[in-house]
N, C-alpha and C positions, 0 to 999 in steps of 0.2 A: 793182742793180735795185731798185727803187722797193718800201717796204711793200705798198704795195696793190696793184700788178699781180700780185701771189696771188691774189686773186679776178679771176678771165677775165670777160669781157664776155658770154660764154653768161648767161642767164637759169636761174635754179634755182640749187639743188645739189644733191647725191650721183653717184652712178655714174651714166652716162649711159647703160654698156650693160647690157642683162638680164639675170641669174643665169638658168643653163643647166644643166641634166642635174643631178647630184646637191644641187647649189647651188639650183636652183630655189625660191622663196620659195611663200607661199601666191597664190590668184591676188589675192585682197584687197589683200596687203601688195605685188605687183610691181606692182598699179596705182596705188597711191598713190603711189610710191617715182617711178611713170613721171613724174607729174602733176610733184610736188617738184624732180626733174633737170629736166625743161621747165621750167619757172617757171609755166607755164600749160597746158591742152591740153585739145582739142576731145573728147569722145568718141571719133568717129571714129578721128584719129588713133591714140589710145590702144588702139582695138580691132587697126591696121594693125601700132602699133611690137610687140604683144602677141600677136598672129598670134591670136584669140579673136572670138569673136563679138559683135556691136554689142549682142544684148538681152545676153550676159554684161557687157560693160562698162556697162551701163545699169543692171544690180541690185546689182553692184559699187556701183559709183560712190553709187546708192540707199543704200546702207549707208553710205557712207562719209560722205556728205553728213549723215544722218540722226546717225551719231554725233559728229558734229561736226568731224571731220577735214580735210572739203573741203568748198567753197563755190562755186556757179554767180556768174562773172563775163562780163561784157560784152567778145568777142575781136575781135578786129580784122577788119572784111570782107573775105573772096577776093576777091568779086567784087561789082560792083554788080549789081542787082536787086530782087525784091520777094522776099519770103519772110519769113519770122523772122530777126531780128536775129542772127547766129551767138552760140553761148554758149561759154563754156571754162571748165574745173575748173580750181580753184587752192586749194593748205591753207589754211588758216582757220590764220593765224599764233598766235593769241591760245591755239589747243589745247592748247601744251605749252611750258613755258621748261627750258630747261639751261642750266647753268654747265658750262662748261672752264676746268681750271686747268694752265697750267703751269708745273712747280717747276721748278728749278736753282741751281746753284751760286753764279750771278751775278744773275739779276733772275727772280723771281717775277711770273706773268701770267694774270688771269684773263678771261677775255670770259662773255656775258652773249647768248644764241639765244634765238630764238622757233623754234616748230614749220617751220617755212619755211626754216630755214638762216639766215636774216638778224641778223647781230649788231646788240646795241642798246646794248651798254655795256661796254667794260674798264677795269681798273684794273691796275696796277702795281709794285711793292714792290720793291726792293732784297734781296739775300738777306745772310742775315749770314755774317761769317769762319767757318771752319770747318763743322762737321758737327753736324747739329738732331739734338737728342731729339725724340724723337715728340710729345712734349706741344710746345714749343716750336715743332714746325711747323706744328700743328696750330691753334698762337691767329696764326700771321702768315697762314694759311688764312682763319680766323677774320676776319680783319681786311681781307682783301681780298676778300670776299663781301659782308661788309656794306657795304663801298665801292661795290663796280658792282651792288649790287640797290640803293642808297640813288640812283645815277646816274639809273637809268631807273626811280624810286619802284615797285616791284615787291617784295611782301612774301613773302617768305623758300618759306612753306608752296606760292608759285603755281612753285616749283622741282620739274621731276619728275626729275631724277638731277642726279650730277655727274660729270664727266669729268676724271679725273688724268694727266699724263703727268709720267714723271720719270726720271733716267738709271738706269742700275742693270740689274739680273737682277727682271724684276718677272713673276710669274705670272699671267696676265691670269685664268685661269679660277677663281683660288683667292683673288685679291685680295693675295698673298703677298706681301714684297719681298725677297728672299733676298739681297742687297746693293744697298746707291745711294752712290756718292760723299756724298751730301748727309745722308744718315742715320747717327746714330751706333748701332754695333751691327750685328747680324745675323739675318734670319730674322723680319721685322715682319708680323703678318698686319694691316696697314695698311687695307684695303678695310674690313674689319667695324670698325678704330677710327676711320675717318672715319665709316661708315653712324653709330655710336651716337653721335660728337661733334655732327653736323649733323642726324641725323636723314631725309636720303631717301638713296637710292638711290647708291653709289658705283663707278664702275669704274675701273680702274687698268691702266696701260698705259706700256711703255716711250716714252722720250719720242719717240725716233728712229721709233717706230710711229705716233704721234700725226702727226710731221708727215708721214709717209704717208698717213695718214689726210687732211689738210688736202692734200694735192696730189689725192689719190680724189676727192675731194667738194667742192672750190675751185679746183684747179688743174688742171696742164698732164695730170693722170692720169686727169679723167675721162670721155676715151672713149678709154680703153689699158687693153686687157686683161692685160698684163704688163710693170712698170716697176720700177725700182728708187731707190731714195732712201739716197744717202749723205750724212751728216753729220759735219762736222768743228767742232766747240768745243772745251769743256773735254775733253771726249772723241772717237771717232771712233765712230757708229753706222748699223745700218743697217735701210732697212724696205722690203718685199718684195710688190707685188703680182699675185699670180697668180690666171689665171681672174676676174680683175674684183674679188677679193677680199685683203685681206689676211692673206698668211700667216705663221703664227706658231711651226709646227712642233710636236709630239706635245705637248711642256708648258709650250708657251708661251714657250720661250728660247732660241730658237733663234735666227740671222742675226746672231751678238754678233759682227760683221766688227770691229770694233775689237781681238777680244778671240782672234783668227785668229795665229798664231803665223807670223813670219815671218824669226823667226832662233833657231835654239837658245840655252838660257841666252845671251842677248840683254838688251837694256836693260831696267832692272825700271820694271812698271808699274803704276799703280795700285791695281791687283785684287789684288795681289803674286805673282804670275807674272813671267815673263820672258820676254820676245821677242814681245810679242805687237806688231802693229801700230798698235796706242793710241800704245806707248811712244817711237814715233818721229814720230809726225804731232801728237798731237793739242798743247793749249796745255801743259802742262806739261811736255811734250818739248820745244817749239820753246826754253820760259824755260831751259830745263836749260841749254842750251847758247847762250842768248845771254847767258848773264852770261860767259861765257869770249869771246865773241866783241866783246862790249860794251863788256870790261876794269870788272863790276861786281860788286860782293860779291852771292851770292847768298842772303845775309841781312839785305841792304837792304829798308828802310820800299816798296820803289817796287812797285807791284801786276801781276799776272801780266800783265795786260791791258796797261797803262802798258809794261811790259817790252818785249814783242811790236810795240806800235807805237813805238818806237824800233826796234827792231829790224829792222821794214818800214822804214823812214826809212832808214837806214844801206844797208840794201840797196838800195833806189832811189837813194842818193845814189854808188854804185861801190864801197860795204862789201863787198869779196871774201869775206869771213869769213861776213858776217850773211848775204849773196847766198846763199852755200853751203851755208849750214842750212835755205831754204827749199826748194834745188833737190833738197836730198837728200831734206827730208819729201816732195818730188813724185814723188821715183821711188818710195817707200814707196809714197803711195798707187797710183801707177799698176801695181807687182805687187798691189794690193787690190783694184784694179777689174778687172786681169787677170783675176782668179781670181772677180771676178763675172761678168762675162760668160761665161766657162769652164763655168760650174756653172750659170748660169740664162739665159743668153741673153735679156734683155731689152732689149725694143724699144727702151727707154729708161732712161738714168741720170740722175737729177737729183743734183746736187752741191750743197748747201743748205748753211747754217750761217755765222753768223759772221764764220769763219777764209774765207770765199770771195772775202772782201775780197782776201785776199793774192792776186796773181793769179799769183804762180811756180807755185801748187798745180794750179793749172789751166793752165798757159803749154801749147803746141803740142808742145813734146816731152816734154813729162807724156802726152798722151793719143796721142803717135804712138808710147812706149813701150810703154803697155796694149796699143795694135795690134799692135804687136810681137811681144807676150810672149802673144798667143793661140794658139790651133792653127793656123788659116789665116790669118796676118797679112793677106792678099792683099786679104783679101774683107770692107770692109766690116762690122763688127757691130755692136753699140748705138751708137746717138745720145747724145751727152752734154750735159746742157745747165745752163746755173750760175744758181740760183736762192739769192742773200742775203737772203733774209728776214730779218725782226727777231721777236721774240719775239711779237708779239701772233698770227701763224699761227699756232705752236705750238699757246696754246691756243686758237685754231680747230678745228683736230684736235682737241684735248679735247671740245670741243663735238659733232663729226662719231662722238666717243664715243658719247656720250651719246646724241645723235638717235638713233643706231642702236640702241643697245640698247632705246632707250624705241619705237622702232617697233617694232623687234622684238617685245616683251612684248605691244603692245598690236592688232598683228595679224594674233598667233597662231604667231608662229614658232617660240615658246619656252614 
């Protein structure tokens, strides 16, 4: 599927539908938020989707306009007639810029928001071999910031946060990273040494959350009040929305499905545990075992990446051997989706990442297994649907970070 069919042809972003009961926002910040998912929208309207009254949406709106956050624009006619021209609210894009960035193993991505959701600039970076000191990640951060603000000439200071995703155990509410494949070491309070390298605002975020994030707020997730997002790369992760929100669980590390144990003392896996379901699906499972399938030193020059698409090649060509190591990461994941659906019942599973190129992982008796192996095979349950994105979503979702927490501060939630 194409990069850009992540962004849907709805007008707007963020969540479509409205925080309800404990969730509920201020009424300030649920009418701006309505305006931004529309792209546009009448008063009116806004008073009907908000169930409130027209003079409340009118002294709402009065503030908002007054603070600069929305702007009266010229809406399209119902109907012919005489009367006043109709009007409709829409953000004032120029209010606020973020940055999203997303790190990784393999290519480094940052995109470039206005207050509106509309991206205006990314850049790109290669990630280097092995595992960054913090200082070291922190100047290729360096370097691709001043890349996409030099893109769309945008001076540094007109930045109000920035938006991190990246693989790991990362503690959103503390800024923490209590491990990342990509990080050398253990236990980084990262968020406070980005704030004092760049100077605004940092939030940090698993990266598997981010592109949840980027399906809530650009994609197929946002008018679904419970969906799920699994991802297969370098790793295998997951991100969870309930009640229209992303959830994260008491400290923030929760949904580590990669990291979900699914054979005792089993294959060692990254984390250095054993048996976890990373150690059979994700890329450094599949290399493990296509160098025996391959017939290749698995201390050869040739890169994990490189490995794997031979190894798709041989399979499509009648490779019994390389065939077999796809089908078997598909039954892994399909006891992984088993055991999602089981636990959360969502409407929907989106299947992202990378490795969704391979289509064994997703083939018809991958997901007529997961039916399978639930409680009521008979009946029906999630919808599964395959979205390959490429890295510049990702940090989209950085971005849909950021927007959020910067509306959040600014009205009034927090």
């Amino acid at each position: 599927m194409p990069e850009d069919a992540a962004t849907r042809d709805t007008p707007g972003c963020g969540p479509m539908l409205p925080d309800s009961g404990r969730n509920a926002k201020p009424l300030r910040q649920a009418v701006f938020e309505h305006v931004r998912a529309a792209g546009h929208a009448p008063r009116m309207d806004i008073a009907r989707a908000l169930g409130i009254s027209p003079g409340s949406v009118t002294t709402l709106t009065s503030d908002l306009i007054e603070a600069g956050f929305l702007t009266e624009i010229a809406a399209p006619a119902r109907e012919t007639g005489r009367g006043r021209p109709p009007v409709a609210l829409a953000v004032v894009p120029a209010a606020r810029y973020v940055l999203g960035l997303r790190l990784s193993d393999e290519m480094h991505t940052v995109s470039l928001s206005d207050f509106s959701g509309t991206e205006l600039a990314t850049a790109h970076r290669a990630s280097q071999p092995g595992r960054y000191a913090v200082e070291a990640l922190l100047t290729e951060m360096a370097t691709l910031i001043d890349e996409v603000l030099a893109a769309a000439a945008l001076p540094r200071d007109r930045v109000a946060a920035l938006g991190v995703g990246l693989p790991g155990a990362v503690h959103h509410e503390t800024g923490r990273v209590a491990w990342s494949p990509i990080l050398a070491g253990q236990d980084h309070a990262l968020q406070a040494i980005i704030e004092d390298r760049f100077g605004l605002p940092a939030h940090l975020e698993n990266d598997a959350n981010v592109l949840t994030l980027a399906e809530l707020w650009f994609g197929a997730g946002r008018a679904m009040q419970d969906f799920a997002v699994v991802t297969i790369e370098q790793g295998v992760g997951m991100g969870l929305v309930l009640n229209n929100r992303l959830f994260r669980g008491a400290q923030g590390l929760g949904l580590e499905l990669g990291h979900t144990k699914v054979q005792l003392d089993g294959a060692l896996c990254r984390c250095g545990q054993r048996g976890c379901l990373e150690a059979y699906l994700a890329d450094y499972a599949l290399v493990r075992e296509a160098s025996t399938a391959l017939d290749r030193d698995p201390r050869s020059a040739q890169t994990a990446a490189a490995m794997l698409e031979s190894l798709f090649d041989q399979a499509k060509a009648g490779n019994g051997a390389a065939k077999a190591i796809f089908q078997r990461a598909g039954r892994f994941l399909s006891l992984g989706l088993a055991n999602v659906v089981q636990l959360f019942d969502p409407e929907l599973i989106i299947l992202s990442g990378a490795r969704m190129r391979y289509d064994y992982l997703y083939a018809e008796e991958v997901l007529a297994e997961m039916q399978r192996m639930t409680l009521h095979p008979a009946t029906p349950r999630s919808r599964v649907e395959i979205h390959a994105w490429g890295d510049q979503v990702w940090a989209r979702g950085a971005t849909a970070l950021a927007l959020s927490a910067v509306t959040d501060a600014l009205m009034g939630e927090r």
